[in-house]
C-alpha positions as CSV (number, residue, x, y, z in Angstrom):
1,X,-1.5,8.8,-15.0
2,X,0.6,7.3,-18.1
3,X,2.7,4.5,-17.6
4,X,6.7,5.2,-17.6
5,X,9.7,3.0,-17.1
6,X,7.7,-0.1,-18.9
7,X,11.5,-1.9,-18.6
8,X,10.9,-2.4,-15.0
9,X,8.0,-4.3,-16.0
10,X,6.5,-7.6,-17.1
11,X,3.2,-8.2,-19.2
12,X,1.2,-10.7,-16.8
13,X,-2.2,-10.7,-18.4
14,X,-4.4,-8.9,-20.6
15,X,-8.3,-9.2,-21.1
16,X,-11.1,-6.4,-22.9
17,X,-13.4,-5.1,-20.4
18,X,-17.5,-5.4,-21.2
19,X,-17.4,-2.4,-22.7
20,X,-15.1,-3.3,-25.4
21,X,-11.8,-1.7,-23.6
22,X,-8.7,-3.6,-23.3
23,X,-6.3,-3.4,-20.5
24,X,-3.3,-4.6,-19.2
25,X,-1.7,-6.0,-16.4
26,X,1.9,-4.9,-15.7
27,X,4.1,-7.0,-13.3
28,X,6.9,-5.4,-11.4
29,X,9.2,-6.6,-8.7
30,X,11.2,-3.7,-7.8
31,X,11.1,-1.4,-4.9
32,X,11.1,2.1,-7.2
33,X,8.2,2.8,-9.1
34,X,7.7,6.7,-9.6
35,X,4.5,5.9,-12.5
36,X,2.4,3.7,-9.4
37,X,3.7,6.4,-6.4
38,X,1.9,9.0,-8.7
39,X,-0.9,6.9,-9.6
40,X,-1.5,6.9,-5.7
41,X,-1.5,10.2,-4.5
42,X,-3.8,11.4,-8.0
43,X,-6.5,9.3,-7.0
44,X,-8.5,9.3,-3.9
45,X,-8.1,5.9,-3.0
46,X,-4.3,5.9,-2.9
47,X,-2.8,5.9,0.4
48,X,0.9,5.5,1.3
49,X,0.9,1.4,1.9
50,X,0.1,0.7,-1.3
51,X,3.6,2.7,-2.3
52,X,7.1,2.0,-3.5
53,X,8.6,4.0,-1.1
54,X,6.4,2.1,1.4
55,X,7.7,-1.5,0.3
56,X,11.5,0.4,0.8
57,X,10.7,1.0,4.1
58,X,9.3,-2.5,5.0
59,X,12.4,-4.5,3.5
60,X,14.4,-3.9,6.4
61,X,11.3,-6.3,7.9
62,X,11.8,-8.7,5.5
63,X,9.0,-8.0,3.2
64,X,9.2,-8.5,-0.2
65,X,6.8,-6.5,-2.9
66,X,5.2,-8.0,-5.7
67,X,3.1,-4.9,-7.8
68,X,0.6,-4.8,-10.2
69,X,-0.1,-2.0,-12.0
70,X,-3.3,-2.2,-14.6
71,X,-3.7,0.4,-18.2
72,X,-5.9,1.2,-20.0
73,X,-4.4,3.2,-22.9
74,X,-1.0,3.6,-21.7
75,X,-2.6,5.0,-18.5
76,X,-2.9,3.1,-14.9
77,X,-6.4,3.2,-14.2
78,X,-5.9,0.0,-11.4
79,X,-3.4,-1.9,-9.4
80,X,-2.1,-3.3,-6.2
81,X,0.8,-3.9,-3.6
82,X,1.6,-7.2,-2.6
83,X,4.2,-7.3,0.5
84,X,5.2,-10.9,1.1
85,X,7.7,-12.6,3.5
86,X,8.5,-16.4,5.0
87,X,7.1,-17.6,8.0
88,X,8.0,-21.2,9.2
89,X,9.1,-22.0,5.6
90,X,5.2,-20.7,4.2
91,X,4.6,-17.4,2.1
92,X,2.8,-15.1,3.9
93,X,0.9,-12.3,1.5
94,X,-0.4,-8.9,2.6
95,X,-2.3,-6.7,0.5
96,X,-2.2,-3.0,2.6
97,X,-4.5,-0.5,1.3
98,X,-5.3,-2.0,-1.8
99,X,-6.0,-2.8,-4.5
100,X,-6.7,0.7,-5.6
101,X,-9.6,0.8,-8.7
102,X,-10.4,3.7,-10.5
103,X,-14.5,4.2,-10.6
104,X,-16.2,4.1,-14.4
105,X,-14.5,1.3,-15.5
106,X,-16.9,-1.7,-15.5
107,X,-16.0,-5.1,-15.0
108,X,-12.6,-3.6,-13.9
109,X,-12.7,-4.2,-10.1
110,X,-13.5,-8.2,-10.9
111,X,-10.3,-8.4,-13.5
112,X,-8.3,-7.0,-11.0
113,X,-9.4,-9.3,-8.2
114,X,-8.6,-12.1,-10.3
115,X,-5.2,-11.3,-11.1
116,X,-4.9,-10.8,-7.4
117,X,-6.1,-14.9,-6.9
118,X,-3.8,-15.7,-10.3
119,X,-0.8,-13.9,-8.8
120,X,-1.1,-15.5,-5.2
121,X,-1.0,-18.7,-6.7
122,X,1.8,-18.1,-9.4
123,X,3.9,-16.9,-6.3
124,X,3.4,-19.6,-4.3
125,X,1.8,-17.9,-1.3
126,X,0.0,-19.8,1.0
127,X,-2.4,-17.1,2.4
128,X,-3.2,-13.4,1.5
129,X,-4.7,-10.8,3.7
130,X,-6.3,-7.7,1.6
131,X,-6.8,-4.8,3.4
132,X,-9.0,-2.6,1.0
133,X,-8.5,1.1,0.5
134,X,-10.5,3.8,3.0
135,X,-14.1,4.6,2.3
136,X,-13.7,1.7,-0.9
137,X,-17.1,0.3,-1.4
138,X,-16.8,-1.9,-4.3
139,X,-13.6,-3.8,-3.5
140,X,-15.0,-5.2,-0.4
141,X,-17.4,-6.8,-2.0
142,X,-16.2,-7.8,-4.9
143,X,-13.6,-9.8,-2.9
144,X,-16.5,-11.5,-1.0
145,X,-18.4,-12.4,-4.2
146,X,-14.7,-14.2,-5.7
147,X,-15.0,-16.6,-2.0
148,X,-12.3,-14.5,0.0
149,X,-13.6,-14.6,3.4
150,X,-13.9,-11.9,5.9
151,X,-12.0,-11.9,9.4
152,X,-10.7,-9.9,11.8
153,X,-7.1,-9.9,12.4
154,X,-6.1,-7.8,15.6
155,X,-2.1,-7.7,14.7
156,X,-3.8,-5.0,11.5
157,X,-3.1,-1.6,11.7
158,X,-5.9,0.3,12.8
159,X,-4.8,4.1,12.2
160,X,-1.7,6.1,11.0
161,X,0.4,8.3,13.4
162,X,1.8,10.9,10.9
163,X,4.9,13.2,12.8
164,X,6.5,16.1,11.2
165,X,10.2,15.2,12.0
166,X,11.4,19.1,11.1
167,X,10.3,20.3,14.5
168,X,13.1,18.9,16.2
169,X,14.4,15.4,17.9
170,X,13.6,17.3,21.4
171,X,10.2,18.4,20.2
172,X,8.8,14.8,18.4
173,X,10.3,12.9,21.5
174,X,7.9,15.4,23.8
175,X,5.3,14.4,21.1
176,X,6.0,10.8,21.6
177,X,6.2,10.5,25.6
178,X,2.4,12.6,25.5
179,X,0.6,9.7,23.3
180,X,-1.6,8.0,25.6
181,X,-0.9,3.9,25.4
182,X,-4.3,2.8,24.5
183,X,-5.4,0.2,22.1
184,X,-6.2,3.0,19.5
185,X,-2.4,3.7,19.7
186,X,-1.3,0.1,20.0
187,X,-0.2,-1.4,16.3
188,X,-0.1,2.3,14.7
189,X,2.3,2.3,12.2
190,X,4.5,6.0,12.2
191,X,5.2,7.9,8.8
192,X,7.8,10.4,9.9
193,X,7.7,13.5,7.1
194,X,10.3,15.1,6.9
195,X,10.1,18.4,4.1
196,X,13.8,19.0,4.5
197,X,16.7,16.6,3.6
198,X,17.7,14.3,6.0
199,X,19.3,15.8,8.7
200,X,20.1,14.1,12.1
201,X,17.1,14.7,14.1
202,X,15.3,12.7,11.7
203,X,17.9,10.0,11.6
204,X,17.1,10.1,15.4
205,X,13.7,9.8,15.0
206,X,13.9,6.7,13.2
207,X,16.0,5.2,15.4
208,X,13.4,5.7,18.0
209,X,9.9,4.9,15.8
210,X,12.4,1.4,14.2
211,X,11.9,-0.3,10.8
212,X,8.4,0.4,10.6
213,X,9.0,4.0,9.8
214,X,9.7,6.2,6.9
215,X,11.6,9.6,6.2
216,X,10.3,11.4,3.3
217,X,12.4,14.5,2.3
218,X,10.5,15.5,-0.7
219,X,7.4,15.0,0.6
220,X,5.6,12.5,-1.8
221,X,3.8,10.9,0.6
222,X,1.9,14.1,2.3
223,X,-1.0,13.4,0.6
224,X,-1.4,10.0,0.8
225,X,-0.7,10.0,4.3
226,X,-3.3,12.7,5.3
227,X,-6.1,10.5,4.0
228,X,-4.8,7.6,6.7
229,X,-4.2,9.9,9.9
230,X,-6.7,8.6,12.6
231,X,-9.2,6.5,10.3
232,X,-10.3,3.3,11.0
233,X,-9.2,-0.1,8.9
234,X,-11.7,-1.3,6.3
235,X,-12.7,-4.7,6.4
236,X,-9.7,-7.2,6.4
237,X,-10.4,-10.2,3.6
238,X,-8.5,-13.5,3.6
């Protein structure tokens, strides 16, 4: 994926990987970022948390993003998502999905888990929870060996509960009254698709699911979203 729209972006750091290839590190603040959506639903590791349209969603919450985007080239070959907001007048950082690291690029996980560290402390944030991508085998321990330390937080969501709006208000709110409370549903944040525009039964639905849901007429997020539906977190690093 080349980057686009450099104007919404900020050069933050630059380095040459071991095998003589330099990249950079693009800082952004904004909550539309077509290049980075794209970037996530081309690569296997992308999944919808780490997305614009995700951070759009989460601002009626209070969360603020802070997003990273890494080239090589004039193409984003790494990045990350950091949603932020206040808690008893301390900056709390969450890192949801990410940070999402092409494969073949040596040396490129480690730069990119340093700028993590760099931009945590540029920002002011007192902690940050990283939630690496699904089936990611190399950012989990690359976190570990840069002293982030592994816990369990049980207020993480654990799974995905994707609902296709279209069907109806009468038919999702049948949907909705079946789903067993259990703790596999407890903390399952809802992506409500919606393939048409936004008509009123998806209006509805929101109004039901609350802030932490998301209508997407045009689809952009089908992808991403399919690769979260029922899978279990990764490991959660402080």
């Amino acid at each position: 994926m080349n980057m686009d729209r450099i104007k919404i972006r900020d050069k933050f750091a630059e380095t040459v990987l071991p095998e003589g290839r330099p990249v950079i590190a693009w800082l952004s603040r904004g909550d539309v970022d077509p290049c980075w959506d794209r970037f996530l639903q081309e690569t296997p590791l992308g999944q919808f948390q780490q997305s614009a349209m995700w951070a759009r969603v989460k601002a009626v919450e209070g969360w603020t993003p802070l997003r990273l985007t890494i080239t090589l080239d004039q193409r984003v070959v790494a990045g990350f998502q950091i949603l932020w907001r206040s808690s008893w007048h301390v900056r709390i950082g969450y890192v949801s999905k990410g940070p999402v690291v092409l494969p073949g690029f040596p040396g490129l996980a480690e730069f990119t888990t340093d700028l993590l560290r760099r931009l945590t402390w540029t920002e002011k944030l007192r902690a940050i929870i990283v939630q690496p991508p699904d089936f990611c085998k190399q950012l989990p321990e690359t976190l570990v060996a840069q002293s982030f330390q592994l816990n369990l937080v049980q207020s993480v969501n654990s799974c995905t509960w994707v609902i296709d709006a279209t069907k109806g208000f009468t038919e999702v709110e049948q949907e909705i009254s079946n789903v067993p409370t259990t703790s596999a549903n407890t903390g399952c944040s809802a992506l409500v698709r919606c393939v048409a525009s936004l008509n009123r039964s998806s209006r509805s639905v929101c109004s039901i699911l609350g802030a932490s849901s998301l209508v997407d007429p045009s689809g952009i997020l089908a992808t991403m979203s399919k690769r979260s539906v029922d899978i279990q977190s990764g490991p959660v690093i402080w």
